[in-house]
C-alpha positions in Angstrom: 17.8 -25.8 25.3 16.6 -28.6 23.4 15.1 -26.1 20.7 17.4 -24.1 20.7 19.7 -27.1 19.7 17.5 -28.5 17.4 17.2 -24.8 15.5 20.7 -24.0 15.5 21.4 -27.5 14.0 19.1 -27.8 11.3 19.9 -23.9 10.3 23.2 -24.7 10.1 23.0 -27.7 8.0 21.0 -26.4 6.0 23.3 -23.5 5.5 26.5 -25.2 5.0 24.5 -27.9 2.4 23.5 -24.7 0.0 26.7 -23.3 0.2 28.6 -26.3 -0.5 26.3 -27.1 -3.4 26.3 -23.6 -4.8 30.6 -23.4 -4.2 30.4 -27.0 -6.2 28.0 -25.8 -8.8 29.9 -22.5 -9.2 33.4 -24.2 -9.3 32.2 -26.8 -12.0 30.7 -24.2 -14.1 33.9 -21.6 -14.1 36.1 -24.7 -14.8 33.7 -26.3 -17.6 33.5 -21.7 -18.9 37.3 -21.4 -18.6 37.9 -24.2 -20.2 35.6 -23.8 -23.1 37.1 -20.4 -23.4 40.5 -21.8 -23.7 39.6 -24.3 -25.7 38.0 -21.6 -28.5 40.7 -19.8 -28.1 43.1 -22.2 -28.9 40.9 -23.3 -31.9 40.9 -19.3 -33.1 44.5 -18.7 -32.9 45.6 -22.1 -34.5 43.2 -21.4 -37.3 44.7 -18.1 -38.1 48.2 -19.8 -38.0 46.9 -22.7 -40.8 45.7 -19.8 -42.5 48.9 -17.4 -42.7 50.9 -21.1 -43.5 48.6 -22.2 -45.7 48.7 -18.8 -47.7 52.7 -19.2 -47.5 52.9 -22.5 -48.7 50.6 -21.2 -51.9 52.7 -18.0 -52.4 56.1 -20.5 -52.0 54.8 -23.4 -54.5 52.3 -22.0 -56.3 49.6 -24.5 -55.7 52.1 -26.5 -57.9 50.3 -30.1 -58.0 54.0 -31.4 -57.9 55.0 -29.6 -54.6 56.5 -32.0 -52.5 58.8 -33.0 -55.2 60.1 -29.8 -56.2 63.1 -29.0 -53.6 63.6 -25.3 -54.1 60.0 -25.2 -52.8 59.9 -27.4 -50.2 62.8 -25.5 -49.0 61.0 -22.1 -49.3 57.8 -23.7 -47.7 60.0 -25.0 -44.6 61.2 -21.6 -44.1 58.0 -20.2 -43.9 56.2 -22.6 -41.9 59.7 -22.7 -39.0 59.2 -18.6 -39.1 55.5 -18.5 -38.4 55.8 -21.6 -35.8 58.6 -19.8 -33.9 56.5 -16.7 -33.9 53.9 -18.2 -32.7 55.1 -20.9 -30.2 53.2 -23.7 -31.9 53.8 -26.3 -34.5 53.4 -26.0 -37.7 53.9 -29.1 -40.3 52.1 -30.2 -43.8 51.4 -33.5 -45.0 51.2 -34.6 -49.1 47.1 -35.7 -50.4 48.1 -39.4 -49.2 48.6 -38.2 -45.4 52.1 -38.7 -45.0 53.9 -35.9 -42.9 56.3 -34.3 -45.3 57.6 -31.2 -43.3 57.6 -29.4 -39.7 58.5 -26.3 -38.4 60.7 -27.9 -35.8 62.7 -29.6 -38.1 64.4 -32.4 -37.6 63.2 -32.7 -33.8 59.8 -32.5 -35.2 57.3 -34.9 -32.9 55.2 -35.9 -35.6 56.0 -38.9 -37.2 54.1 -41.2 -39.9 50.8 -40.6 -41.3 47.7 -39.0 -40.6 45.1 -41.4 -40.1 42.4 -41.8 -42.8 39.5 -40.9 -40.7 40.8 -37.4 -40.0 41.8 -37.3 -43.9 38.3 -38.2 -45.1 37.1 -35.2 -42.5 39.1 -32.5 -43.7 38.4 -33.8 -47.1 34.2 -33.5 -46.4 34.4 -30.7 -44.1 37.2 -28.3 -45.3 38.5 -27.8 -41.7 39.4 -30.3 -38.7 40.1 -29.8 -34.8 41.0 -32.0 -32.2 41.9 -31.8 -28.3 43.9 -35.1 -28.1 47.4 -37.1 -29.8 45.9 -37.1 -33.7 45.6 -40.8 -34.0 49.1 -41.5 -32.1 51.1 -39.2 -34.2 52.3 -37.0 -31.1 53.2 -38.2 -27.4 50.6 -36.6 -25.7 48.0 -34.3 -26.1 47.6 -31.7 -28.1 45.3 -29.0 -29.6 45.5 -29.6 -33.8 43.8 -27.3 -36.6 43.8 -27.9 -40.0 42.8 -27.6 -43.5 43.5 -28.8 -47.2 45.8 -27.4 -49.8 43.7 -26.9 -53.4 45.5 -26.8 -56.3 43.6 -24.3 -59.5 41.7 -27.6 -60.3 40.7 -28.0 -57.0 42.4 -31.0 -56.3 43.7 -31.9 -52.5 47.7 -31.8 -53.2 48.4 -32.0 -49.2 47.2 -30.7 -45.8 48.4 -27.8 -43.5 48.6 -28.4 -39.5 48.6 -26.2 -36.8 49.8 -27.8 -33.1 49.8 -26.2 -29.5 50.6 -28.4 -26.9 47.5 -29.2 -24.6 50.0 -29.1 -20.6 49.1 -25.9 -20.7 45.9 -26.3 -20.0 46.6 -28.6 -17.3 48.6 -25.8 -15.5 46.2 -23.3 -15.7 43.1 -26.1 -14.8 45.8 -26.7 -11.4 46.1 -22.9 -10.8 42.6 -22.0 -11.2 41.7 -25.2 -8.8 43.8 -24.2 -6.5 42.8 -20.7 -6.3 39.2 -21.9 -6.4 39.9 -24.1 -3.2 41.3 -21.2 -1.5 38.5 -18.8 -1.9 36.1 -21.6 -1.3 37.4 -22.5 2.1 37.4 -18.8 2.8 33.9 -18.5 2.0 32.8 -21.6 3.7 34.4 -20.1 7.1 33.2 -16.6 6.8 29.7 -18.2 6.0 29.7 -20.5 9.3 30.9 -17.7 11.4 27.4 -15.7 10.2 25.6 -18.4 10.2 26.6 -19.2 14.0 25.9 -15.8 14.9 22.8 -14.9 13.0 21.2 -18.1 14.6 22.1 -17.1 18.0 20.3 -13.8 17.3 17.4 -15.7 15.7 17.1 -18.3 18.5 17.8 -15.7 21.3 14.1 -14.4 21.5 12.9 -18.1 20.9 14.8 -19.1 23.9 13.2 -16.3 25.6 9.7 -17.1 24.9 10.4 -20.7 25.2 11.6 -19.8 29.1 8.2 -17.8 29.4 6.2 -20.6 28.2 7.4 -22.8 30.6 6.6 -19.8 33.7 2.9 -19.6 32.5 2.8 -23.3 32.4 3.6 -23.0 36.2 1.2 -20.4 36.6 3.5 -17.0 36.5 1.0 -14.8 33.5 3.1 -12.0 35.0 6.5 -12.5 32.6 7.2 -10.5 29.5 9.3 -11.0 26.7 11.7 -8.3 25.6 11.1 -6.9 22.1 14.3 -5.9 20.0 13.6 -4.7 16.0 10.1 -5.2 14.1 11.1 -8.6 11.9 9.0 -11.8 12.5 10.1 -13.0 15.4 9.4 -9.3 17.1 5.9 -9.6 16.1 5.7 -13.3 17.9 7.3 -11.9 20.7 4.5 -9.2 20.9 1.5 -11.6 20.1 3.2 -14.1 23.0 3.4 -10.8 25.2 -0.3 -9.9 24.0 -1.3 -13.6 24.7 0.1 -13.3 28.3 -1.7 -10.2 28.9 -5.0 -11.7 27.7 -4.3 -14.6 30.3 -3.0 -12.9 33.0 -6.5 -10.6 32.9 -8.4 -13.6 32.1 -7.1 -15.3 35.4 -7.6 -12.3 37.4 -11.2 -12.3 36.3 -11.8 -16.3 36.9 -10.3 -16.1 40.6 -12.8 -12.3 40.5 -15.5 -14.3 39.3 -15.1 -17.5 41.9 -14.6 -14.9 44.8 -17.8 -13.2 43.9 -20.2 -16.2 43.2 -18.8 -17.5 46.6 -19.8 -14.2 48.2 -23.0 -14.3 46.4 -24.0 -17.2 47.2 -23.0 -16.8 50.8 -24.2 -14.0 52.3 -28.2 -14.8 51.2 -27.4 -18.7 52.3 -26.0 -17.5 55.8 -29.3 -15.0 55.8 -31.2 -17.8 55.2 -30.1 -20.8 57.5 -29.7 -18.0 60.5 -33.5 -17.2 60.1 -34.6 -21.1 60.0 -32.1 -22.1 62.8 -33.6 -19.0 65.0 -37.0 -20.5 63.8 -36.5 -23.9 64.7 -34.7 -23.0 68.1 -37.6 -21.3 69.0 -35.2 -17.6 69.1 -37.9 -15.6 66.6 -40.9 -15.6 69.0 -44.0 -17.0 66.8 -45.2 -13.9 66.0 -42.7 -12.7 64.1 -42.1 -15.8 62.1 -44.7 -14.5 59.4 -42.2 -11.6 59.0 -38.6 -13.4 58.8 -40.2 -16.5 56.4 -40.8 -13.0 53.9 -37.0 -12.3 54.3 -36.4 -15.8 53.3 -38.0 -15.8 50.9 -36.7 -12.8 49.3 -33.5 -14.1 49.8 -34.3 -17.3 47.8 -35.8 -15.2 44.9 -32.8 -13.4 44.8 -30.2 -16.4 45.1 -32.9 -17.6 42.0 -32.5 -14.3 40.2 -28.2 -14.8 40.7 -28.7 -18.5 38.8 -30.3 -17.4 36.4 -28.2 -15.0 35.6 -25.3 -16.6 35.3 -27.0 -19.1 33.0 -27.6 -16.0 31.3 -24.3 -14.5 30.5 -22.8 -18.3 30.7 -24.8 -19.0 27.5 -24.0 -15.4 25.8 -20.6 -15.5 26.0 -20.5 -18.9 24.6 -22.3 -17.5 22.0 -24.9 -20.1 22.4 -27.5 -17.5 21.7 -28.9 -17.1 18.3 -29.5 -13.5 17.2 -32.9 -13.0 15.3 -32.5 -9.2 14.5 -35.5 -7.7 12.7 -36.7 -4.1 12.0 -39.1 -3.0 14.7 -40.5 0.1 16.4 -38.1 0.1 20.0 -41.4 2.1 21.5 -43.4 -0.8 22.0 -40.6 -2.3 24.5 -40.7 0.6 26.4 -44.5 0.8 26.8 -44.6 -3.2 27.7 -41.9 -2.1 30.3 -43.2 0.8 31.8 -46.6 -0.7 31.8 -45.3 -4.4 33.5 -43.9 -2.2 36.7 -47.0 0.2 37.3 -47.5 -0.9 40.6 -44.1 -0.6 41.8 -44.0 3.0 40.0 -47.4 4.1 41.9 -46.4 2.4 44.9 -42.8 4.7 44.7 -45.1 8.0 43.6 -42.4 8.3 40.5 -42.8 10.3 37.8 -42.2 8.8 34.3 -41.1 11.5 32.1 -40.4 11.7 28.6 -43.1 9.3 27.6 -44.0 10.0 24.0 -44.3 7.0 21.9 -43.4 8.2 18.1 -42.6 5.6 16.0 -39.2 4.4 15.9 -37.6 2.0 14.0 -34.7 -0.3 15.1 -33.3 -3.3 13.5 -32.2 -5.7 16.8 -33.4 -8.7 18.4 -36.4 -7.7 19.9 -36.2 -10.0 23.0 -32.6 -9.0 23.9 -33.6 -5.2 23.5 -36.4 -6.1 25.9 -34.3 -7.8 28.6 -31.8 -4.4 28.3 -34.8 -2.1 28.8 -36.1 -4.3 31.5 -32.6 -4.1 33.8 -32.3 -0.8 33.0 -35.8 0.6 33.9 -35.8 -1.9 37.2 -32.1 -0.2 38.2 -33.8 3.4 37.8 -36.9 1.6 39.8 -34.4 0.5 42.9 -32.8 3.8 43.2 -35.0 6.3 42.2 -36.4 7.4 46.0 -40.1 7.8 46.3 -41.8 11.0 44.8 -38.4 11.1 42.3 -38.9 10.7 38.4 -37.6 8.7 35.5 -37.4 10.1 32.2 -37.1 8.9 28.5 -35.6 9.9 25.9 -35.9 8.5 22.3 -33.8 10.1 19.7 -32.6 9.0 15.7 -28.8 9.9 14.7 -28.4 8.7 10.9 -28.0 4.9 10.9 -28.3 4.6 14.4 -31.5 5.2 17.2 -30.3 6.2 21.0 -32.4 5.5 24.2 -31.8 7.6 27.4 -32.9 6.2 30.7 -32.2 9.0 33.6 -33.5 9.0 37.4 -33.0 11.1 40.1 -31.2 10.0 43.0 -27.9 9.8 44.1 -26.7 8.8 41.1 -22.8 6.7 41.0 -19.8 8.4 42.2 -17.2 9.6 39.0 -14.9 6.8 40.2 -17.3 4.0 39.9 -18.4 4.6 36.3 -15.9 3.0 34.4 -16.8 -0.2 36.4 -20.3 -0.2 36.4 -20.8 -3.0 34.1 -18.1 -5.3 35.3 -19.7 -8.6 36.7 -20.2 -8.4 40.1 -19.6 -4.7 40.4 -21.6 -2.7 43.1 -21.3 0.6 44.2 -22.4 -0.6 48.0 -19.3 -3.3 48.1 -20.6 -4.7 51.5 -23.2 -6.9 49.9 -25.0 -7.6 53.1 -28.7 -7.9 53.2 -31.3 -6.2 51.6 -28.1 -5.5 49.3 -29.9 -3.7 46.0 -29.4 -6.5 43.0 -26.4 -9.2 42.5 -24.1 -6.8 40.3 -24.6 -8.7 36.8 -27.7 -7.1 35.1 -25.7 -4.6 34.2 -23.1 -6.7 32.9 -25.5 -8.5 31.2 -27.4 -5.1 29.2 -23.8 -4.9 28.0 -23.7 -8.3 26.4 -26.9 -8.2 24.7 -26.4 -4.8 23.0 -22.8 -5.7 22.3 -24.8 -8.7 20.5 -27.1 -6.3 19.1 -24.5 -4.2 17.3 -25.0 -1.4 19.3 -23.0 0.6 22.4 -23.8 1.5 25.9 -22.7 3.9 28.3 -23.6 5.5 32.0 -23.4 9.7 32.8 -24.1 10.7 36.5 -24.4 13.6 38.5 -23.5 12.4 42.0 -26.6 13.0 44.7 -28.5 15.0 41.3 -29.0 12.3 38.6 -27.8 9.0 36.6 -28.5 8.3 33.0 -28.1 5.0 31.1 -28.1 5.2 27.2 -27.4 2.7 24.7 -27.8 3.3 20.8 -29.1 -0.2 18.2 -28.7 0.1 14.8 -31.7 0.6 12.5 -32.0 -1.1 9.0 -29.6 1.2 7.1 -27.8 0.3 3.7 -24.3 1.0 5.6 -24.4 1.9 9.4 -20.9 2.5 9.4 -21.2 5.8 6.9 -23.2 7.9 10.2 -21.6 6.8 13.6 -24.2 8.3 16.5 -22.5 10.5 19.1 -22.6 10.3 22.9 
């Protein structure tokens, strides 16, 4: 619960953080946008109005140097300048070359009283043009967006200046609104957001929770518990590794208590064999004679519990990977001879045939003392159940990149259902394991290992109470083995 806390929290957090910022960010920009926008447009219009007033003030005094003395123009000029402010819903008012404010479109309730200050003179003087967001030097009682430009006589003197006004509340009001509105839609986003954001991290956390909760069953030893899969996103996927992971451990600790059972029946049944012959020696049960007989059982016994240690040194160290490959190209013939030759007394003894044996040179490229030990096992399996006056046959074949060896004996061969075990540890056919039991049940797992290690594949065919074949194919030493796969 703790995690799912935890996630929730900081993915909510984080949420509400980015959207606030970006709602912030987003609000200050459209503000600082719409009120740039206003602002030019205010400059744009105001300009046009000095231009229309300043072109009526030219037509009414005729750039007259004089102007501001001559009445009938000042009169005409006051006309013009109360027509074009009324029509445009701003002030317009002109001021002589020294500053002083000399006429206004609102009359006698004109706001604009005294003199422009020199500063904004000299400006429009350099500059030809002036604008201002603010109370033009304290000639106006607030704020207020003001344009302006000279007046030129034909000697292009300054004879006085022509001012455009538009008072600045407006764009208080429409700064108010537009906060306000802004607010609004903010707060609307902000709760839509959080009501997704709570829901999308329940759905996120939901299959966490769930493979949390498994965790803590295979921590008490369930492997059997699954997690559901919903959709194919990220967290699907580490619901299906977790449920692949479980598999793996569930098998895996089906094998370890497999493996512990079988090593304690191993072990066992040759120890039991064992003590019961001494204690029937030593208790004076096995009459003297027959003592010579019963120390041979014992002994075979110890060579097999000997042969079982070994062993499982053996496929301890391989599956550790403790075992260094040293793969080199070599003819796989001359293993066979040196293990056909090493068992020629037991193959006499039997009266077995050995079929098949034509050595032709054949090149494989495998660890030469791995492929031995496989040949070995295999060759001493067809030995043990091979009955006397039976053969054994070989079978030595090249398929592109790859070389496959055949191993078959008569017999009984291994019953259809047992072949897809026979090279599980442990696994025999005869399940009773008592004595004179033939082998411990992990060469064959063991000639798997090695040619696995070898890069190669093997397999068992049998034709119950007819025949049983072992094959396994090794790679040889070809530019790309993978271009010519063998067949079975």
């Amino acid at each position: 619960m703790s995690v799912r806390k935890s996630i929730s929290s900081a993915y909510f957090s984080i949420t509400a953080v980015v959207l606030v910022a970006s709602i912030l960010a987003m609000g200050f920009l459209q503000m600082y946008l719409s009120m740039e926008y206003f602002k030019t447009d205010k400059e744009k219009t105001l300009s046009d109005i000095v231009t229309i007033a300043s072109a009526r003030t030219y037509a009414a005094g005729q750039t007259n140097i004089h102007i501001w003395q001559d009445s009938d123009a000042l009169k005409s000029i006051q006309s013009s300048i109360s027509l074009i402010g009324q029509s445009s819903g701003n002030l317009v008012f002109a001021a002589n070359a020294s500053g002083k404010i000399v006429l206004c479109s609102e009359g006698e309730l004109c706001q604009h009283h005294g003199t422009i200050p020199e500063k904004i003179l000299q400006q429009l003087d350099t500059q030809g043009s002036y604008f201002e967001t603010g109370d033009l030097g304290g000639l106006t009682p607030h704020r207020f967006y003001t344009s302006a430009r000279p007046l030129y006589s034909p000697d292009k003197e300054i004879i006085g200046y022509i001012f455009a006004s538009a008072d600045a509340a407006g764009m208080g009001v429409f700064v108010s609104d537009m906060f306000s509105s802004f607010v609004l839609s903010a707060g609307l986003m902000l709760l839509v957001a959080s009501v997704l954001s709570i829901l999308l991290t329940s759905r996120l956390t939901t299959p966490l929770r769930r493979i949390a909760s498994a965790a803590r069953k295979f921590g008490a030893g369930d492997f059997s518990v699954r997690v559901p899969l919903e959709g194919d996103d990220e967290v699907a996927q580490l619901a299906q590794t977790f449920n692949n992971m479980a598999s793996s451990l569930e098998r895996i600790d089906s094998s370890r208590a497999s493996f512990m059972g079988n090593i304690a029946h191993e072990l066992r049944t040759p120890m039991t064999t064992i003590k019961g012959f001494i204690d029937g020696m030593l208790d004076g049960t096995i009459p003297t004679d027959m003592q010579q007989h019963y120390l041979s059982l014992v002994s075979q016994e110890v060579g097999r519990l000997a042969r079982l240690t070994q062993n499982m040194l053996d496929i301890t160290k391989l599956e550790a990977g403790e075992y260094k490959v040293n793969a080199s190209s070599y003819d796989i013939w001359e293993t066979i001879t040196a293990v056909v030759l090493s068992a020629e007394q037991r193959i006499e003894e039997n009266h077995i045939q050995i079929e098949g044996f034509a050595p032709s040179k054949t090149m494989v490229y495998a660890d030469s003392d791995l492929v031995y030990q496989v040949v070995y096992n295999l060759f001493d399996n067809a030995l043990k159940f091979t009955p006397p006056d039976g053969s054994i046959s070989f079978s030595v074949t090249k398929q592109g990149c790859f070389v496959k060896v055949d191993i078959t004996n008569t017999g009984e061969g291994i019953a259809e259902d047992s072949l897809p075990f026979v090279f599980d540890r442990f696994y025999k056919e005869d399940q009773s394991r008592g004595l004179n039991t033939k082998g411990s049940g992990l060469g064959l797992h063991i000639c798997k290992v090695l040619i696995n290690l070898s890069g190669g594949k093997i397999w068992a065919e049998s034709k119950p109470g007819s025949w049983c074949r072992f094959s396994f194919i090794l790679p040889t030493n070809c530019p790309d083995p993978q271009k010519t796969k063998p067949t079975r």
